[in-house]
C-alpha positions as CSV (number, residue, x, y, z in Angstrom):
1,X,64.9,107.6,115.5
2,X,66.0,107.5,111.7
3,X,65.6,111.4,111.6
4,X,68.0,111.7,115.0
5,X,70.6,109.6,113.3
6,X,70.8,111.7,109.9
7,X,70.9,114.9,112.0
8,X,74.2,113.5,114.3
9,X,75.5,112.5,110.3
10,X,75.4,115.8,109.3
11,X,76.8,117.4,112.6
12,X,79.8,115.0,111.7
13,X,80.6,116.1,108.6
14,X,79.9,120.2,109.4
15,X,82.1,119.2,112.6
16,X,84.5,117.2,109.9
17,X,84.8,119.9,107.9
18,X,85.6,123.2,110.2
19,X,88.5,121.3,111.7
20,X,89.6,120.7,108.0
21,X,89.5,124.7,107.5
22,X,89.0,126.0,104.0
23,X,92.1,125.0,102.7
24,X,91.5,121.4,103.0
25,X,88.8,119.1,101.2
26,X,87.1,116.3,102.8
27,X,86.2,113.3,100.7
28,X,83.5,110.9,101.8
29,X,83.2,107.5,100.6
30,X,79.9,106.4,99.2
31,X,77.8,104.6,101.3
32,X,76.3,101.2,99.9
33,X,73.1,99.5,101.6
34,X,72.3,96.1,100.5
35,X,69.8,93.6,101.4
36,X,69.6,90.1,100.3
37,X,66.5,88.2,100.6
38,X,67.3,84.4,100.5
39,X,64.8,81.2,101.4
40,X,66.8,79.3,103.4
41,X,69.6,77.5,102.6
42,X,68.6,76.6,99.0
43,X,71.6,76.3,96.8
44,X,70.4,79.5,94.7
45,X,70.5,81.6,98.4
46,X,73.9,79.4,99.1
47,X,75.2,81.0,95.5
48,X,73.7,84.3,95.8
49,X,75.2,84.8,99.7
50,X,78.8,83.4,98.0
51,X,78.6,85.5,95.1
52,X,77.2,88.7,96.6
53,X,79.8,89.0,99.4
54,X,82.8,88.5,96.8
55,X,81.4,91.4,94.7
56,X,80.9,93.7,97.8
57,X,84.8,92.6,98.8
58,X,86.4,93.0,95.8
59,X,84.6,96.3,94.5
60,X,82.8,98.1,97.4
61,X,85.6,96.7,100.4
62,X,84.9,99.0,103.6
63,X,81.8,100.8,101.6
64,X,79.0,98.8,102.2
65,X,76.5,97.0,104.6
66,X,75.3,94.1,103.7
67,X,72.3,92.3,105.5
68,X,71.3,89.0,104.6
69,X,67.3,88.3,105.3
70,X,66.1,84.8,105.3
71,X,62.1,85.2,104.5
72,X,61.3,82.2,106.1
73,X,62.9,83.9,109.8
74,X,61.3,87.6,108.9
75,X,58.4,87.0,106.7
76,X,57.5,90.6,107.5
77,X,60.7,92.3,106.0
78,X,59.9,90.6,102.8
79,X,56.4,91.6,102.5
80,X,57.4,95.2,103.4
81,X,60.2,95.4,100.5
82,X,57.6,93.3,98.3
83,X,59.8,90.4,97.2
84,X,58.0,88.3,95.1
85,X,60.8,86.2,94.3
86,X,64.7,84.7,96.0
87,X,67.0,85.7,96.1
88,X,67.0,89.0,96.2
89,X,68.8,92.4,96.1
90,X,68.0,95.5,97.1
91,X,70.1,98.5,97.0
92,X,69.1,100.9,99.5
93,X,71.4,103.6,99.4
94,X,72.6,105.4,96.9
95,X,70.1,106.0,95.1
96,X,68.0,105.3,93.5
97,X,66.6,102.3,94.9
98,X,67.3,99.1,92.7
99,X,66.3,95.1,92.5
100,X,67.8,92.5,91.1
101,X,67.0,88.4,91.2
102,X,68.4,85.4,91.0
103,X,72.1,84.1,92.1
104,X,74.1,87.1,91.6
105,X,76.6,85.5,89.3
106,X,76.1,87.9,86.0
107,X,78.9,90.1,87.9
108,X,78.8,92.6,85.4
109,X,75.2,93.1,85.5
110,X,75.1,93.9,89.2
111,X,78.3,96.5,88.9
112,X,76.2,98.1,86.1
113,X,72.8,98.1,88.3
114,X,74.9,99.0,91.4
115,X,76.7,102.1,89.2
116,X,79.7,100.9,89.4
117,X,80.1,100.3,85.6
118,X,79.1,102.5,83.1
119,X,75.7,100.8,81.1
């Protein structure tokens, strides 16, 4: 199913790109999947939901997906991504694949890890 919807992507952006001609450039936003493991409604998953979403608005607005995983409702996505702690960020796409813990508040710290900052 994954394979199918990478092959329409691509036909998209050939497609995307012969109407453009050669003239013309095409620039495509970068693409940003995040997951956030929480436990609940702890006040560290409360924080981390809070502070996560304003990052994603305020740098990332229109160029992400955010999806927000309670382990206590889908044990089996945890064990899958191996969390061993919450919360938790993954960064799916772009790569390379990245994790960081706790309440997302050290702002710069994520930007860097998400490379949107230079280190």
């Amino acid at each position: 199913m994954k394979a199918a919807k990478v092959e329409n992507n691509k036909k998209s952006e050939t497609a995307m790109k012969e109407e453009a001609g050669p003239a013309k450039s095409i620039t495509v936003k970068a693409e940003y999947v995040l997951r956030l493991y929480v436990a609940g409604t702890t006040p560290n998953s409360v924080r981390a939901i809070e502070n996560i979403k304003h990052i994603c608005e305020e740098y990332l607005k229109g160029r992400y997906d955010l999806e927000v995983v309670d382990i206590y409702q889908q044990p089996v996505l945890a064990k899958g991504d191996q969390i061993i702690a919450v919360p938790t960020l993954i960064k799916k796409l772009p790569l390379p694949l990245r994790k960081f813990i706790g309440d997302m508040s050290t702002t710069e710290r994520i930007l860097v890890g998400l490379d949107l900052r230079p280190k």
